[in-house]
BATI-844027 format. One record per atom (N, C-alpha, C, CB): x, y, z. Coordinates in steps of 0.001 Angstrom, whole numbers, plus 500000, padded with zeros to 6 digits. Glycine has a CB too. Layout:
<fikes>
XYZ ...
</fikes>
This chain:
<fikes>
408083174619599104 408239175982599561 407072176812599018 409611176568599111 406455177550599921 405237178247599697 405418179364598753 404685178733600948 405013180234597722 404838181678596764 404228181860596946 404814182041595626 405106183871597861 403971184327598033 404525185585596911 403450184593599715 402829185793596826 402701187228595657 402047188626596377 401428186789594162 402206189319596096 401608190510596842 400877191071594802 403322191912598057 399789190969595706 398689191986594200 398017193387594229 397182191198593828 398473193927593996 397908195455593853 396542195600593529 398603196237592779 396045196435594002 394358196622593515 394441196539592034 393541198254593966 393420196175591208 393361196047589862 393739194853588916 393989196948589541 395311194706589313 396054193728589025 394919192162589338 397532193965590017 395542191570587801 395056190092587520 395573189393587289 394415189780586842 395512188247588092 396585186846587905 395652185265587484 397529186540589777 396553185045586544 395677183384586295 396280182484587223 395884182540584609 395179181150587517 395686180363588693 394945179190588110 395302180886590363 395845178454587646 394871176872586940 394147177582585574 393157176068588347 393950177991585446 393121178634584241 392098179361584643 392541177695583307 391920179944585795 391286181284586616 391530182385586531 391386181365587727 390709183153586165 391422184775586127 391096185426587434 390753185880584821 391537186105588201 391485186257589612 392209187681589111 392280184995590792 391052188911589787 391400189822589698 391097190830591145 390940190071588499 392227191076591729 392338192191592966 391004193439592819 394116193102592802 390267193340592933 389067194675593379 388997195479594692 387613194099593430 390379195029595504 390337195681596776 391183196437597147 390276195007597637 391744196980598228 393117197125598395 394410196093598365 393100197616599441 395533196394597943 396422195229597633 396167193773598657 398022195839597831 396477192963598122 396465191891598600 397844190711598504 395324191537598053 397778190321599547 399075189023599850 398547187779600028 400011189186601266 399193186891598947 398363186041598865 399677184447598823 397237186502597419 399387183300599358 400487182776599704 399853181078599071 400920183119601526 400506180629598429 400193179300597619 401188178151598037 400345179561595952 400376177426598632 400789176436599603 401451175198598860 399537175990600472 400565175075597580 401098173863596921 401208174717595913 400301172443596747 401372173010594532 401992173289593078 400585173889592649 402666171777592038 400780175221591518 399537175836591356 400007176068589314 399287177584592705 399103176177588582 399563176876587520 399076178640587509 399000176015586251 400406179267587913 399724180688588171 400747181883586976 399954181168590285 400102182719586630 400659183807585809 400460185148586119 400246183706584613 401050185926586347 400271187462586714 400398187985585364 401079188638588002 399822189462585343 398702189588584512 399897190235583611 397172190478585038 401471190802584183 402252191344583396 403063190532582447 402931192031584089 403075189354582861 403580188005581867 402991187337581240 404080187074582302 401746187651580640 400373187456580170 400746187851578282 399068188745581197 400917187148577585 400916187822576327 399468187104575542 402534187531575469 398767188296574958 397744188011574169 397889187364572681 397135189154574115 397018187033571945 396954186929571267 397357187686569583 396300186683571796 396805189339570291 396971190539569760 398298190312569571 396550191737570510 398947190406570575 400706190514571263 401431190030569982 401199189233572888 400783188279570079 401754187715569325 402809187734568041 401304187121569232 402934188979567862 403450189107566739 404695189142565822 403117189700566679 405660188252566463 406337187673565543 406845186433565803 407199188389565199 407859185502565405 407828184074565514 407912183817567033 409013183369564680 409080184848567703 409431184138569210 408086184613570049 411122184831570071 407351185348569930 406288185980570536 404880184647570237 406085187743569698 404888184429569315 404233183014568765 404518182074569540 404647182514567439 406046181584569749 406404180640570640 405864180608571886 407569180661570776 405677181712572589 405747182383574085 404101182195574430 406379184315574113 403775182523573312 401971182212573098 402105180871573474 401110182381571338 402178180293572257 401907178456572597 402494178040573680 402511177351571511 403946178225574251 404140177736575571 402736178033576895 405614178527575972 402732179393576894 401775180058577725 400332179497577695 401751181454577343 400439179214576618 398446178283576491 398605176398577124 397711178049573801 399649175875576932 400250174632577321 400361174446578911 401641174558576666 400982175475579186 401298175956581037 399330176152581637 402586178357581176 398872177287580942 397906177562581733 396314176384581271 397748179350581514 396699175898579947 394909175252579765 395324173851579811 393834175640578020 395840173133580659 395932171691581024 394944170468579879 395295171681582745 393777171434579685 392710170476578845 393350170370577696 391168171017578566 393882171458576623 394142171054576035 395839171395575797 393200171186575379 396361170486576515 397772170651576817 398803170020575358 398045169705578395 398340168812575096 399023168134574102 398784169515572638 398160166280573872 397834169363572453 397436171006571326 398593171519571535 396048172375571799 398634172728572292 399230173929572447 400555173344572416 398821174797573683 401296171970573112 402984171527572901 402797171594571683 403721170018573421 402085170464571001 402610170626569247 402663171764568486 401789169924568318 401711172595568715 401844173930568401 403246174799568608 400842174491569134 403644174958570054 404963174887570368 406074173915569468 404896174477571735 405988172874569403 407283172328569239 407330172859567622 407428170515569606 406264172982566773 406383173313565297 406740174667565299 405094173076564432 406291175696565839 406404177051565552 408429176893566312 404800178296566588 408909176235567378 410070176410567656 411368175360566488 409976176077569289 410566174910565867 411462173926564764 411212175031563746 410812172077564255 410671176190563567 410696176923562668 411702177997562958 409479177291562415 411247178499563686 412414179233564268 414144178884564635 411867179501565378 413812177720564616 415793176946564726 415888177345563009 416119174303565214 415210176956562336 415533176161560948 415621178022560344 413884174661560095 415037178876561200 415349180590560356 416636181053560899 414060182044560784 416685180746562213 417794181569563162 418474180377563605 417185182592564558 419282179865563243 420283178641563862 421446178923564905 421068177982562657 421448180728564765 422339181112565513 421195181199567083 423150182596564789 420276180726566884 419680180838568308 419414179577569635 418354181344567945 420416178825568604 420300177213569021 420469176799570501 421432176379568272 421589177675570873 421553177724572736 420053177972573589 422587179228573296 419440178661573000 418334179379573307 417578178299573379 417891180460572430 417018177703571835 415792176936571642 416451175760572320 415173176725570031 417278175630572725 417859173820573465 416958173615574420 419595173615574389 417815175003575103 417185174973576646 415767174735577023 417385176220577255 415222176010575745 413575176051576029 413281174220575957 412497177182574465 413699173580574735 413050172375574282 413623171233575258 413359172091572662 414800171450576023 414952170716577170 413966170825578303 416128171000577621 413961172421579244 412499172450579842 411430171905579646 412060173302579804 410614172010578345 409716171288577852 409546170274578272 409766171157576886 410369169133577380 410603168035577696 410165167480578936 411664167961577562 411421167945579783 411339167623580976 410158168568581719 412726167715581518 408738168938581046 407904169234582357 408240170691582852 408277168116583600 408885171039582411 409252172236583050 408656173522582643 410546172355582943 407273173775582185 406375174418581357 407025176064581689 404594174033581812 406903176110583287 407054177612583514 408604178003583565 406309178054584938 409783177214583402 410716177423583527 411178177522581597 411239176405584643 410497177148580902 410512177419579436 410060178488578970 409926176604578775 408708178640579937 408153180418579478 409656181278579833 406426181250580860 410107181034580834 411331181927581283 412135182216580234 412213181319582316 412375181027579436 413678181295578420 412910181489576852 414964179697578424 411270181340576780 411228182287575990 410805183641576141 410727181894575258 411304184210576854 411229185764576924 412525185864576348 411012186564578454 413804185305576790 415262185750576628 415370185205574576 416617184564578137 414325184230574219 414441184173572953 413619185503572295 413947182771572528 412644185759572815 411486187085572346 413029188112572126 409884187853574085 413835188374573456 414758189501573714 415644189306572280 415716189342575324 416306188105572477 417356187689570900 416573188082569753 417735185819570574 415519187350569293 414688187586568430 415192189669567817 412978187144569350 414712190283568947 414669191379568828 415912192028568399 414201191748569804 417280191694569147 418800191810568740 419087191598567674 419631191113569293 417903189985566856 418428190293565217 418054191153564651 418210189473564261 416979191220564890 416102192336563999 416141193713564278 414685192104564072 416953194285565036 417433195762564807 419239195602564037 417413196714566691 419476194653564349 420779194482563165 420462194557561715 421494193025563250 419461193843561668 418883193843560028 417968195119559479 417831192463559823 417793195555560504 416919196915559585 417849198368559266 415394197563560712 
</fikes>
């Protein structure tokens, strides 16, 4: 099944590890096959990364988009998410799933569930302050 995206002037999306950025009026753009693509609002930097689940979301996100060095960025992932079980154990539903996706290949369907860990992450930490 084809994705299509509609891009606003300005707006930048990665595609394989391409940065592809709209300079025109919006654009519709329709991807025929399997692509590795990110738009530019699900994009977390480096800057960003700043705390463990945001770390996670990093290393997944570098694994999904730089194929070259794919094995890197999982181990990176799988250590920074064995850290995070071993702080927050109450987040174990969470990290399953992500580390099931994984597993199974499922790179962009793991970025998905770490946003909802970034979100938890955040639920502890206004309890604790």
């Amino acid at each position: 099944m084809p994705l299509k995206l509609s891009l606003p002037r300005g707006e930048k999306l990665v595609v394989n590890g391409a940065v592809i950025k709209n300079d025109g009026p919006d654009v519709n753009l329709v991807f025929e096959n399997q692509a590795h693509i990110m738009r530019q609002k699900d994009i977390m930097t480096l800057e960003e990364a700043t705390s463990p689940g945001r770390r996670i979301y990093l290393a997944m996100q570098c694994a999904y988009m730089f194929t070259d060095r794919h094995a890197e960025h999982l181990s990176d992932f799988g250590s920074l998410l064995s850290e995070f079980r071993e702080a927050a154990p109450s987040a174990d539903p969470i990290t399953k799933k992500i580390m099931q996706l994984a597993q199974d290949g499922d790179l962009y369907g793991a970025l998905k569930e770490c946003r909802k860990l970034i979100d938890y992450e955040q639920e502890i930490l206004q309890h604790v302050q």
